[in-house]
RODO-2510 file (C-alpha; in nm, 4 decimals, decimal comma):
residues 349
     n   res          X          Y          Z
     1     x     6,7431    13,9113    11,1505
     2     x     6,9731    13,9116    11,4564
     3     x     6,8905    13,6305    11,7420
     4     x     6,8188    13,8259    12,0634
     5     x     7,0923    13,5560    12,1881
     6     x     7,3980    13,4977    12,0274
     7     x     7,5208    13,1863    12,0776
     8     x     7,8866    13,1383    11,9792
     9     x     7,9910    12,8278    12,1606
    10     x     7,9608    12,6047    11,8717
    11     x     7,8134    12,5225    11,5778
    12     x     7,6923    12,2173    11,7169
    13     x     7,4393    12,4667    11,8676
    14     x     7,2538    12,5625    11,5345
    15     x     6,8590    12,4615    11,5132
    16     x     6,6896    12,3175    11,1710
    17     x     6,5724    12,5938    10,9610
    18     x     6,1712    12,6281    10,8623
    19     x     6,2525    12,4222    10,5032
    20     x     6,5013    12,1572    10,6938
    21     x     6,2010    12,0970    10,9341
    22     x     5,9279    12,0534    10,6459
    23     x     6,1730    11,8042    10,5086
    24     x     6,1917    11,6153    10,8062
    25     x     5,7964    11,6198    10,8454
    26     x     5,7428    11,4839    10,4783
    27     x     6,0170    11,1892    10,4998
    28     x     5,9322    10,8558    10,4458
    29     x     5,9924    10,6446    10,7045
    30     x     6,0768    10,2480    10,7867
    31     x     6,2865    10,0636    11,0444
    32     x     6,6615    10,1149    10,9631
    33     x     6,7508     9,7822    11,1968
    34     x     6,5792     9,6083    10,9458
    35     x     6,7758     9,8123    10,6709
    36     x     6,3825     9,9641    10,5096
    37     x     6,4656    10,3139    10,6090
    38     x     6,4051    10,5380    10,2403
    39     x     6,5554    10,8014    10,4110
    40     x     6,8435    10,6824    10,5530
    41     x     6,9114    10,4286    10,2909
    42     x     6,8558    10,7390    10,0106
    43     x     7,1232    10,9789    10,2382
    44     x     7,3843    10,6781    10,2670
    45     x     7,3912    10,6437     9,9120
    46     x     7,4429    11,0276     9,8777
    47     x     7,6980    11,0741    10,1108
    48     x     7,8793    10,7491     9,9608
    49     x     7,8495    10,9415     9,6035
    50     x     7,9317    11,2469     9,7307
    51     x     8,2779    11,1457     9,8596
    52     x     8,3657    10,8098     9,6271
    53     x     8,2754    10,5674     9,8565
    54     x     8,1044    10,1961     9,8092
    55     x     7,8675    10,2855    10,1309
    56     x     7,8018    10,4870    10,3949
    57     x     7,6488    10,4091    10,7684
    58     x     7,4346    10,7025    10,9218
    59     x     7,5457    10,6788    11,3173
    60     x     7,4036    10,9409    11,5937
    61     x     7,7306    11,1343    11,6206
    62     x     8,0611    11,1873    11,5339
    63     x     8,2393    11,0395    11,8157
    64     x     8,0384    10,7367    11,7241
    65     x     8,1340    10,7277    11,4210
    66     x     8,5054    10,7355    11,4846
    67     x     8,4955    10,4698    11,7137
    68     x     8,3233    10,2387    11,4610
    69     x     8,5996    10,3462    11,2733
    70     x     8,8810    10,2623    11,4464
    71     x     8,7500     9,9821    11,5981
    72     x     8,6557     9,8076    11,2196
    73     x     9,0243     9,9030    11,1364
    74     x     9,2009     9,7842    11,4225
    75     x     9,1375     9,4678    11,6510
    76     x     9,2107     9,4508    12,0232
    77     x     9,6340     9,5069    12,0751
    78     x     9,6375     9,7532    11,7924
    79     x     9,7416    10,0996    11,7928
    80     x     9,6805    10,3902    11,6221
    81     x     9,8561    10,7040    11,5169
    82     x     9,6793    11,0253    11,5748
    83     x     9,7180    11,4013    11,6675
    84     x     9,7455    11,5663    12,0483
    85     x     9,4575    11,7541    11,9653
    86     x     9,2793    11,5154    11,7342
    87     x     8,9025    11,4676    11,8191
    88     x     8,9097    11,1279    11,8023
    89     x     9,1916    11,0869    12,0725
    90     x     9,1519    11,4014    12,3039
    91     x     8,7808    11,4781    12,2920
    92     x     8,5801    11,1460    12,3125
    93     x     8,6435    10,9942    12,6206
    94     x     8,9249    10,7135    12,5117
    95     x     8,6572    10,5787    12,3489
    96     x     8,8980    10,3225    12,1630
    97     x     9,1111    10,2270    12,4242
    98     x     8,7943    10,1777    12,6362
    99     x     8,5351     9,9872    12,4378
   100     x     8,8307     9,8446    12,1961
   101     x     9,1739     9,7951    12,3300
   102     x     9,3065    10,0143    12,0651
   103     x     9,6421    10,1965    12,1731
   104     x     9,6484    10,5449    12,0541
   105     x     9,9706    10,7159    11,9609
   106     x     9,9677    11,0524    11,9841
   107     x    10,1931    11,2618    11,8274
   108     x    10,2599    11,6880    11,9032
   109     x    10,0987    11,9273    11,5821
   110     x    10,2528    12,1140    11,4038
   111     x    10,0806    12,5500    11,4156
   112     x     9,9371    12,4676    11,1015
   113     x     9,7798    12,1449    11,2610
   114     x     9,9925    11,8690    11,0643
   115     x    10,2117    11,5875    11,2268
   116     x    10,5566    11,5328    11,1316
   117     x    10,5776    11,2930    10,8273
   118     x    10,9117    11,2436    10,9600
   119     x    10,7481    11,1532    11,3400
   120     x    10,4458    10,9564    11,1611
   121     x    10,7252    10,7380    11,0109
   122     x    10,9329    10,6740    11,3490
   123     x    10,6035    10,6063    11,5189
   124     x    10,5137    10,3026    11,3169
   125     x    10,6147    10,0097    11,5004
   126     x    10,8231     9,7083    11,4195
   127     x    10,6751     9,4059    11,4048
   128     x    10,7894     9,2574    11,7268
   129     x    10,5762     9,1208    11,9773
   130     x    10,7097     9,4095    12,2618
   131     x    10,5215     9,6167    12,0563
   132     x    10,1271     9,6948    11,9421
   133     x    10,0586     9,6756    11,5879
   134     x    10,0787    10,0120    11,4225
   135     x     9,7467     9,9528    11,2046
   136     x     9,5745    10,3094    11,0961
   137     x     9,6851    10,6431    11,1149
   138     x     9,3710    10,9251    11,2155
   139     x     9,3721    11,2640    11,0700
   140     x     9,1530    11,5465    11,0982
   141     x     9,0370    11,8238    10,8940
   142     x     8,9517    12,0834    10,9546
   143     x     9,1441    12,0476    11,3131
   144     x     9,0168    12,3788    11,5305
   145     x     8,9035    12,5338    11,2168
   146     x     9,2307    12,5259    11,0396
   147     x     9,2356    12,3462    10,6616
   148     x     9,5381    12,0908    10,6309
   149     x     9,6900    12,1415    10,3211
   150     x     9,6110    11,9187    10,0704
   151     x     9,9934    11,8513     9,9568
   152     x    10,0005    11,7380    10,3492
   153     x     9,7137    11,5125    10,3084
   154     x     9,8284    11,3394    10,0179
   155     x    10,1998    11,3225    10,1751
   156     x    10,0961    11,1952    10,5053
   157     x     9,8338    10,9353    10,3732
   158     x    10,0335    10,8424    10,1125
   159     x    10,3127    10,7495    10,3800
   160     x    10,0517    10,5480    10,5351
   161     x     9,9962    10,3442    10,2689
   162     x    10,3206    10,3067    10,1990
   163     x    10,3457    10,1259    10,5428
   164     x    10,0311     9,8886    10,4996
   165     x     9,8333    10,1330    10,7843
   166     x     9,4655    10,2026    10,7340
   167     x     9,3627    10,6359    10,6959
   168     x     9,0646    10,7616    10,8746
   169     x     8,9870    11,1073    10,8262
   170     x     8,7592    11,2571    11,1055
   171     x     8,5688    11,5292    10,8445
   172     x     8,3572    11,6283    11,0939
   173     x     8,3840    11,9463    10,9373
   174     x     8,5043    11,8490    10,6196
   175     x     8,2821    12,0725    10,4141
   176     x     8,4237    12,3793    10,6132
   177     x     8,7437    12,2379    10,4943
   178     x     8,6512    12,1978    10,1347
   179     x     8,4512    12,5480    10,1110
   180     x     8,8008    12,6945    10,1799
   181     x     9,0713    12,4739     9,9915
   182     x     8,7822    12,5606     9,6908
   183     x     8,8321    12,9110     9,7554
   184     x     9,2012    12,8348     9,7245
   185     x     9,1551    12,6674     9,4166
   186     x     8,9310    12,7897     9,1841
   187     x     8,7143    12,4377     9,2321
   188     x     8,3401    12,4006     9,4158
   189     x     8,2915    12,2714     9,7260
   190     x     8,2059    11,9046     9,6542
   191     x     8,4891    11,8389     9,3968
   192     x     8,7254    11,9523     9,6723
   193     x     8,5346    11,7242     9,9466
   194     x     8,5520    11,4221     9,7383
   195     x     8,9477    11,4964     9,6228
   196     x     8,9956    11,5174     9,9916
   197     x     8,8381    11,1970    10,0668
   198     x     8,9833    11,0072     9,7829
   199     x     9,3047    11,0041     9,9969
   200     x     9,1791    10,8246    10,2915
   201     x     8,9869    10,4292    10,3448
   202     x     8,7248    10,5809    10,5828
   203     x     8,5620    10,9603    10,6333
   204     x     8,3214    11,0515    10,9349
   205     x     8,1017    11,3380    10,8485
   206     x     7,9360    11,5200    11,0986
   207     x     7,5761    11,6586    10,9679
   208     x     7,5605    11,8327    11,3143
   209     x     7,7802    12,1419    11,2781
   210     x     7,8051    12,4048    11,0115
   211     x     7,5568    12,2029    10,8212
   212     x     7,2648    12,2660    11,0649
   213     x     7,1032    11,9597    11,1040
   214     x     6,9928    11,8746    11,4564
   215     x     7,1557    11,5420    11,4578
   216     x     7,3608    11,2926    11,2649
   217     x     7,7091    11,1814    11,1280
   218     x     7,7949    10,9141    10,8324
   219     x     8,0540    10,7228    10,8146
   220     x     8,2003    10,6546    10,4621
   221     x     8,4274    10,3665    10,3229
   222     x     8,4268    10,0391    10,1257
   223     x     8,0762     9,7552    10,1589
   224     x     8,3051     9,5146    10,3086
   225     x     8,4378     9,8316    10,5736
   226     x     8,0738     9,9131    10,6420
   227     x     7,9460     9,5840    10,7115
   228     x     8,2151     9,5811    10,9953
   229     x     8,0847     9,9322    11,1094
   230     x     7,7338     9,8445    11,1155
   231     x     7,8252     9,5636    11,3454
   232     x     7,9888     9,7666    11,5864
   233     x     7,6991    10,0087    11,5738
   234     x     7,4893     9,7843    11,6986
   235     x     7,7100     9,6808    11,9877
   236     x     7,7481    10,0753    12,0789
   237     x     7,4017    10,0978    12,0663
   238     x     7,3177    10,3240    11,7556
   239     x     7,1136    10,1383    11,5697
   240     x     6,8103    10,3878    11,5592
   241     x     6,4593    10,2271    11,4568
   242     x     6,2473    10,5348    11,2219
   243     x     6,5512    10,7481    11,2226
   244     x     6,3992    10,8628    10,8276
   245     x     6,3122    11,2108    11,0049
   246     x     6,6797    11,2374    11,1129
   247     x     6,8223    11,1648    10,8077
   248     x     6,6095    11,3592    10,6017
   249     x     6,7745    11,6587    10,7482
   250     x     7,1043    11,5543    10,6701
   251     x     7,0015    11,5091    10,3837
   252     x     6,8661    11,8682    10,3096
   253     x     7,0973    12,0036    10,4589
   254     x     7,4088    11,8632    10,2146
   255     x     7,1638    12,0256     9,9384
   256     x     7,0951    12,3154    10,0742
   257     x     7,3635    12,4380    10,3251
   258     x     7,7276    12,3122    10,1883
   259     x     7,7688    12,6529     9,9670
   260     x     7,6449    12,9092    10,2757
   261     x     7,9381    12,7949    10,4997
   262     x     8,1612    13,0532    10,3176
   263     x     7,8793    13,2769    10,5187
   264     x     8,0342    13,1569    10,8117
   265     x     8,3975    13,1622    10,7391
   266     x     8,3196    13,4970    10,6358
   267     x     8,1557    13,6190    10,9828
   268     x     8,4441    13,4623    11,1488
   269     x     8,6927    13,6902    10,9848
   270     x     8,4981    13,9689    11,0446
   271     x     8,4964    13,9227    11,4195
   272     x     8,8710    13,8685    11,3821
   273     x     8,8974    14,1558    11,2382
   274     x     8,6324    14,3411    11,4952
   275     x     8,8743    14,2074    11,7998
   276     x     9,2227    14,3093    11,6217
   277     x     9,3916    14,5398    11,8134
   278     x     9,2807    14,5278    12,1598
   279     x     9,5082    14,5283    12,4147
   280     x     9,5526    14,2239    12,6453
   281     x     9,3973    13,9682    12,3630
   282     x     9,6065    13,7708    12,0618
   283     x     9,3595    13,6695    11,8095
   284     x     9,4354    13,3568    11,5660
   285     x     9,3297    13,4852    11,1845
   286     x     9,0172    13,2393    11,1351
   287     x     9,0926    12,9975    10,8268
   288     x     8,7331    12,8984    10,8761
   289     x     8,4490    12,9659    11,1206
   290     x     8,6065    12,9233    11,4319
   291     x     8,8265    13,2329    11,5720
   292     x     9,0559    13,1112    11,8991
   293     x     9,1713    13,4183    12,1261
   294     x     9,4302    13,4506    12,3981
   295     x     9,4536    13,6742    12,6655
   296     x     9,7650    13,8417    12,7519
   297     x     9,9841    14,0164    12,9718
   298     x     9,7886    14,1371    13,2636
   299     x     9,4390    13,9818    13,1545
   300     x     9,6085    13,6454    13,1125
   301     x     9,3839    13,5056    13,4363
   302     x     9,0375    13,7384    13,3294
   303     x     8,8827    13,4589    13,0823
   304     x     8,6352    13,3712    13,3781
   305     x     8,5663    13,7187    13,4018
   306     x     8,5367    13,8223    12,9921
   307     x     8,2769    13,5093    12,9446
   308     x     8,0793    13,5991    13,2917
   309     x     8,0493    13,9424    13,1168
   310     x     7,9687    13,8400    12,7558
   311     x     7,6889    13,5840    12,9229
   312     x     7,5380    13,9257    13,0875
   313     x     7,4899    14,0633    12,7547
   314     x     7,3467    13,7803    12,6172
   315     x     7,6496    13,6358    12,4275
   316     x     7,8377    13,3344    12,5073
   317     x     8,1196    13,1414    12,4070
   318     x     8,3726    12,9060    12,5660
   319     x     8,6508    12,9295    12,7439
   320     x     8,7670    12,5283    12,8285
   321     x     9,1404    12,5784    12,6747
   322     x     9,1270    12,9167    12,4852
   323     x     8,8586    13,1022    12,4332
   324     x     8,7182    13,0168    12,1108
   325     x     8,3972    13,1953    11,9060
   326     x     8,2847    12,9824    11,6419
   327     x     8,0057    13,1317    11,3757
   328     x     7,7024    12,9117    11,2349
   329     x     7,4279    12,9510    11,0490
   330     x     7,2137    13,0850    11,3413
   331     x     7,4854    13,3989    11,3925
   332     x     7,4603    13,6779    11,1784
   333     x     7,6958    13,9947    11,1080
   334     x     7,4609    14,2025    11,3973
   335     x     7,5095    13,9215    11,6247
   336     x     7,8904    13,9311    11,5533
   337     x     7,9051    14,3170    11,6115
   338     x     7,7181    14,2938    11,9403
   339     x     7,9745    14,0596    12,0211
   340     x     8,3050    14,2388    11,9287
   341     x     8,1084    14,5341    12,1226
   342     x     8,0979    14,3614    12,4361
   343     x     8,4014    14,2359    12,4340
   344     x     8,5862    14,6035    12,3523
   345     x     8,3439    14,7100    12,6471
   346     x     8,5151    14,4590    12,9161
   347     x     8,8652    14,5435    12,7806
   348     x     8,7770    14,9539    12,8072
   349     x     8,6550    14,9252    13,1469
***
């Protein structure tokens, strides 16, 4: 059934569905301070399985996450290497270099959203004391919807390690990501998550996206990694007391959601599709289930304008870069129609 609102802003926006709520009602609950969480010690050890790890941490977001990442691979005069565009370094405040003293590096993507191997390299510093310590490199996938290639992820990470440089891999969709390198290659979803993983020392999973849960990210990697984590947790101030209900969605929703995010990715191409050949926009093919559009020519400066009228009708997206439309599990293929509608309506006007 189409939502009389169709929210395309994010997928951050989805709600819990009616069986993701009675799984939060029924979950057992303890004190995760204290570690006696069922819940969240019962979705750690899944998402640890799920993606080869020794443990996981379950942290209130993503951005969280990261920075207990970064911050339990580097120490204070460190640096690490990371995309222009990267969540972790554009999106979250300067979270590292704020709370940790960590020196990002950025480096320029490539249209397919990889770095340079050969800039990656010439990035790492010597070790001189004019310079920070080059300690991790950050990657992200997917980055604005668009699946690295795997032959890149192994390359890059491999590089890495080549140079003694921790790899984090911000997956906060990394089931979008797997869903389509699986439809690439033949595989299912979670063998192509956990081959994904394998290549990194850390993951962050976000459980608040395409998955549908209201809150939640994990944080994957070795105990000894995760003991670090959890201490920096506390110092951020995520340690969350009967967080059970929390996790219980999370958990449900890696059961139950992982395989409908082709759903998604599919909607997404079909509003690509829907907006293909109007004049004045350039729309990006969707690799996932976020479409980016550009206007052009003479409605280069009507973005203001477009979203004002899509909001009238009920729709809305965002405009803080590009305008970007991003499908979820509360967007169906009326609420996509109704959206390429409007849009053909401002442009025919």
């Amino acid at each position: 059934m189409s939502q009389a609102f169709v929210d395309l802003r994010s997928d951050t926006v989805t709600r819990p569905t009616a069986a993701m709520r009675e799984a939060m009602l029924a979950a057992p609950l303890g004190d995760d301070v204290f570690g006696d969480d069922p819940a969240v010690n019962a979705l750690q050890e899944k998402i640890a399985g799920l993606l080869g790890f020794e443990a996981a941490l379950f942290v209130p977001t993503g951005t969280q996450s990261n920075l207990c990442a970064i911050l339990s691979h580097c120490q204070r005069g460190d640096e690490y290497i990371v995309g222009q565009m990267a969540h972790c370094y554009r999106w979250e405040g300067g979270g590292a270099a704020v709370f940790g003293s960590v020196q990002p590096q950025p480096l320029n993507h490539h249209s397919d959203g990889t770095l340079a191997l050969s800039e990656i390299e010439a990035s790492i510093k010597p070790d001189d004391a004019h310079f920070a310590r080059t300690r991790l490199l950050a990657l992200e996938n997917t980055l604005g919807g668009k699946l690295l290639p795997f032959d890149y992820v192994q390359q890059a990470t491999a590089l890495a390690k080549k140079h003694g440089l921790n790899r984090h891999l911000d997956g906060a969709r990394l089931f979008n990501a797997a869903v389509a390198q699986a439809a690439q290659t033949g595989s299912n979803a979670l063998a192509e998550a956990k081959r994904i993983a394998g290549c990194f020392d850390s993951v962050s999973v976000c459980f608040s996206k395409g998955l549908g849960a209201p809150v939640g990210s994990a944080l994957c990697g070795s105990r000894e990694f995760i003991a670090r984590a959890h201490r920096i947790r506390k110092m951020a101030g995520g340690g969350m007391r009967q967080a059970g209900m929390l996790a219980a969605a999370a958990s449900h929703a890696l059961d139950h959601h992982v395989g409908r995010l082709a759903q998604d990715h599919a909607l997404a191409r079909q509003l690509a599709d829907g907006l293909a050949g109007i004049e004045g926009l350039q729309v990006e093919a969707p690799q996932t289930n976020i479409v980016f559009v550009d206007l052009t020519g003479a409605a280069r400066e009507q973005s203001a304008a477009l979203l004002k009228h899509l909001a009238g009708r009920d729709i809305q997206a965002t405009g803080l870069y590009r305008l970007r439309f991003v499908t979820h599990l509360d967007v169906d293929a009326d609420g996509v129609d109704r959206a390429v509608a409007a849009i053909r309506e401002f442009f025919q006007r």
